[in-house]
C-alpha positions in Angstrom: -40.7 202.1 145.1 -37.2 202.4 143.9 -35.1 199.9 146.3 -31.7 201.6 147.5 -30.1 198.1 147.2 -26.3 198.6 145.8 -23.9 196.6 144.5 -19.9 197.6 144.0 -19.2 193.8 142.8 -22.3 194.1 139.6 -21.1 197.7 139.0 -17.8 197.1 138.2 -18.4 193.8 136.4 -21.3 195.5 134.2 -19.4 198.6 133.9 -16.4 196.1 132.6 -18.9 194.5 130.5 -20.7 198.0 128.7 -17.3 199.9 128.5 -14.2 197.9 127.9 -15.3 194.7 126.4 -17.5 197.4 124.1 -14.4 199.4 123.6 -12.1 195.9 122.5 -14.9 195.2 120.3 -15.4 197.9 118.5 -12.9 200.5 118.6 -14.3 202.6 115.7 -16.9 204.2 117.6 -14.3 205.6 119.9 -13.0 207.2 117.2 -16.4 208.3 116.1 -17.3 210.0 119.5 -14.5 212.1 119.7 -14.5 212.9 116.2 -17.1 215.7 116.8 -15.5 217.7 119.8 -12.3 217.4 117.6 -14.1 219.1 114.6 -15.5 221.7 116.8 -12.1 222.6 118.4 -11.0 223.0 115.2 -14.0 225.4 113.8 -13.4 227.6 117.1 -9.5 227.4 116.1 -9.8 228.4 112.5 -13.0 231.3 113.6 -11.3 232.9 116.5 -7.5 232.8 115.1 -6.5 230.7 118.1 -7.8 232.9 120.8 -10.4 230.8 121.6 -8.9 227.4 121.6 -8.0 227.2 125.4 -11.6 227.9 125.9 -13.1 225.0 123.3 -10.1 222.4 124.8 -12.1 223.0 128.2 -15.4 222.9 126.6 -13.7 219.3 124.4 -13.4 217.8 128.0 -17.1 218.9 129.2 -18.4 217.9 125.8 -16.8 214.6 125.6 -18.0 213.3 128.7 -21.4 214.3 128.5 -22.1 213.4 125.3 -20.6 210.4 125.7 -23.0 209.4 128.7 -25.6 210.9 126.4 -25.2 208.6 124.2 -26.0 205.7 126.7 -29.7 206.4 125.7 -29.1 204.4 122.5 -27.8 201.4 124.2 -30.5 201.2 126.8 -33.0 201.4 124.9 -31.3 198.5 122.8 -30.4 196.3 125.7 -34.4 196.8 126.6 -36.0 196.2 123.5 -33.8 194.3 121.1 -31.4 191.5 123.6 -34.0 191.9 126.8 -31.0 192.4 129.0 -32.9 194.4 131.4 -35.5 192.0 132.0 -32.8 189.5 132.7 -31.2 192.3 135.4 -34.6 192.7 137.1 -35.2 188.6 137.1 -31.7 188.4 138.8 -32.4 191.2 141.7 -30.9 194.4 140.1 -31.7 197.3 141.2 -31.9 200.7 138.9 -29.8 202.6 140.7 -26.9 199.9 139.9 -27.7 199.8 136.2 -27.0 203.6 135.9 -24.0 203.6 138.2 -22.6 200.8 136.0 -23.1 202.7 132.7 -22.1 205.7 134.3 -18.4 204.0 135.1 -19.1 202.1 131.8 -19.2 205.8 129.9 -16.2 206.6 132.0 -14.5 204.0 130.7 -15.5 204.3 126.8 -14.6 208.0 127.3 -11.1 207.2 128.5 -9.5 208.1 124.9 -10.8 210.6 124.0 -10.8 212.0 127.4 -6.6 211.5 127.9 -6.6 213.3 124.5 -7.9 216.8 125.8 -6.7 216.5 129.2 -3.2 216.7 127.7 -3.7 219.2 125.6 -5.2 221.0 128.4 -1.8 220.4 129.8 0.4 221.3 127.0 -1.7 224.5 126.3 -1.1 225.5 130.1 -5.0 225.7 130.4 -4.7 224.1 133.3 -1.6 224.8 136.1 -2.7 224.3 139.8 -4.0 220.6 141.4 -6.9 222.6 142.6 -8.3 223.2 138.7 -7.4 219.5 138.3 -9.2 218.4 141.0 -12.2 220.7 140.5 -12.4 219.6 136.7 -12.6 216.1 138.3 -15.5 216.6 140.4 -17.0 219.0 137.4 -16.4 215.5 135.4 -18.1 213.1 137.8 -20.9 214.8 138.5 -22.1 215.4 134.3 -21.7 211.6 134.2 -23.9 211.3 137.1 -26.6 213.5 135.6 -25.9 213.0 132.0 -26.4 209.2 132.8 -29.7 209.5 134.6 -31.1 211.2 131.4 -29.8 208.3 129.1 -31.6 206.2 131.5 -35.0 207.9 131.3 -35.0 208.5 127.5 -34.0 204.9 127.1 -36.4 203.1 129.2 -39.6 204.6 128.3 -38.6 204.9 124.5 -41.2 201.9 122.7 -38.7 201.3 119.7 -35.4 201.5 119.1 -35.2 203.4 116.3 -36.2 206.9 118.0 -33.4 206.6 120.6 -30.2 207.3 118.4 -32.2 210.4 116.9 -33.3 211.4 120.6 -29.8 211.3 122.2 -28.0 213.0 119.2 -30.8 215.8 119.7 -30.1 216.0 123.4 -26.5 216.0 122.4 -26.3 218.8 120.6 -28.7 220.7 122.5 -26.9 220.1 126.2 -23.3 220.4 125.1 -22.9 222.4 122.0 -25.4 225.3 122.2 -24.2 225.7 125.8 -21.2 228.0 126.6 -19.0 225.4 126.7 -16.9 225.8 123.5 -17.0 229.9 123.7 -16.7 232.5 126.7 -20.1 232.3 128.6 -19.7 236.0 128.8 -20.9 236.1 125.0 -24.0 235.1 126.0 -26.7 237.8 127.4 -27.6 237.1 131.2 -31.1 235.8 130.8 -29.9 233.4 127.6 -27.3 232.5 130.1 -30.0 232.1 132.8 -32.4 230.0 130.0 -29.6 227.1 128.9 -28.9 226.6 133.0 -31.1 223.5 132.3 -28.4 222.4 130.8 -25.8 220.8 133.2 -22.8 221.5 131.2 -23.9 225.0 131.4 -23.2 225.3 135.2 -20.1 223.4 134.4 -18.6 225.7 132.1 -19.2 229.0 133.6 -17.4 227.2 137.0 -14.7 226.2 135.1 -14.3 229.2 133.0 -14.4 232.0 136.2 -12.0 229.5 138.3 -9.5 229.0 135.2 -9.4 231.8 133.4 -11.0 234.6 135.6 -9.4 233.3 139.5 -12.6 233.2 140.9 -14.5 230.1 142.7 -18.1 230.5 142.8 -19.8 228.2 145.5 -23.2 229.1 144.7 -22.2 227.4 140.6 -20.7 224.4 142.3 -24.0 224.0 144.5 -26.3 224.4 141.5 -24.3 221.5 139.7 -24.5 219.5 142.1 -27.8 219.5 142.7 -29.0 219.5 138.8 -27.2 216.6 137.9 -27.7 214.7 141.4 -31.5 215.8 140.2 -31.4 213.8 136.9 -30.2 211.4 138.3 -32.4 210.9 140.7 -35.3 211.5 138.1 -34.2 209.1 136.3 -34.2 206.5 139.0 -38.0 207.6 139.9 -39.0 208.1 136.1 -37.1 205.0 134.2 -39.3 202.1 133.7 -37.1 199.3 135.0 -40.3 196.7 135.6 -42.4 196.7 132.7 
């Protein structure tokens, strides 16, 4: 039984501890992360002529945070298997649900650069013009690192080596942020495809965006589905993870 025991004081220090002190330490993999939504924006860029690049600058901000938290499936399957750091966090009381926020904020924090990058272009390309589309890509934001972490989590701790977590979380990746409508008008897509890549959680996230940015339109029924799917893998992470072995 998952205990609901919580934290703020472990969070912050862990998520100090997996984001900056990683980010002072090695500040090439920064560059490495956002080096592929960069590419992409460019591909769109050259492909469309420009008239798609306000559309892959949005998808650069959905793609960089979730892939970034994606990526956390690597690391906990390393801080499992290779240092035995999670052992160490269940001797000393840790709960699950702490561990994820803390990488979650941790991800936040290793996503900061990349992050400032295409939130000003965002700004400079007038993508974005009224505190409500700021505030909405906030919540949009926080809620893929809440879901997108709770994956990383379940991958990572049931993964028996090392080795098959880097290849797992580039798979998932690519396969929740780049095949998605997230760099391209969902509107491309046929309905059922559309329908079909919902599993994905930047998919919900793009099509909100996308109708409230450039179409004028909030859909509550989008923002209810996000919120669930991502509060969903979260929450089957927490119940899935193996945290005691």
């Amino acid at each position: 039984m998952v205990r609901l025991k919580f934290s703020p004081r472990f969070v912050l220090t862990f998520a100090w501890f997996y984001g900056w002190s990683s980010v002072k330490r090695g500040p090439g993999w920064v560059l490495s992360y956002l080096a592929w939504p960069l590419a992409i924006l460019f591909m769109m860029y050259m492909v469309s002529r420009g008239t798609l690049v306000k559309y892959a600058l949005l998808g650069g901000v959905i793609s960089t945070v979730t892939s970034n938290a994606l990526s956390a499936l690597g690391d906990t399957a390393f801080l499992k298997l290779e240092i035995k750091l999670q052992d160490l966090l269940v001797a000393a009381d840790v709960s699950p649900i702490e561990y994820i926020v803390g990488i979650g904020l941790g991800n936040l924090v290793y996503s900061f650069p990349g992050l400032a990058l295409f939130i000003a272009l965002l700004a400079v390309y007038r993508v974005i013009t009224s505190p409500e589309g700021w505030a909405l890509l906030a919540l949009v934001l926080l809620l893929l690192v809440v879901g997108a972490s709770g994956l990383a989590y379940l991958g990572g701790s049931r993964l028996t080596h090392v080795r098959n977590s880097w290849g797992l979380a580039a798979f998932l990746s690519i396969f929740l942020t780049m095949i998605p409508p997230t760099y391209y008008p969902y509107t491309y897509l046929p309905r059922d495809a559309l329908l079909g890549l919902m599993v994905s959680p930047a998919t919900p996230a793009a099509v909100l965006l996308q109708r409230f940015v450039f179409g004028g339109s909030f859909d509550p029924r989008l923002l209810a589905l996000l919120i669930f799917e991502n509060l969903a893998y979260a929450a089957l992470g927490i119940a899935l993870g193996r945290w005691e072995d």
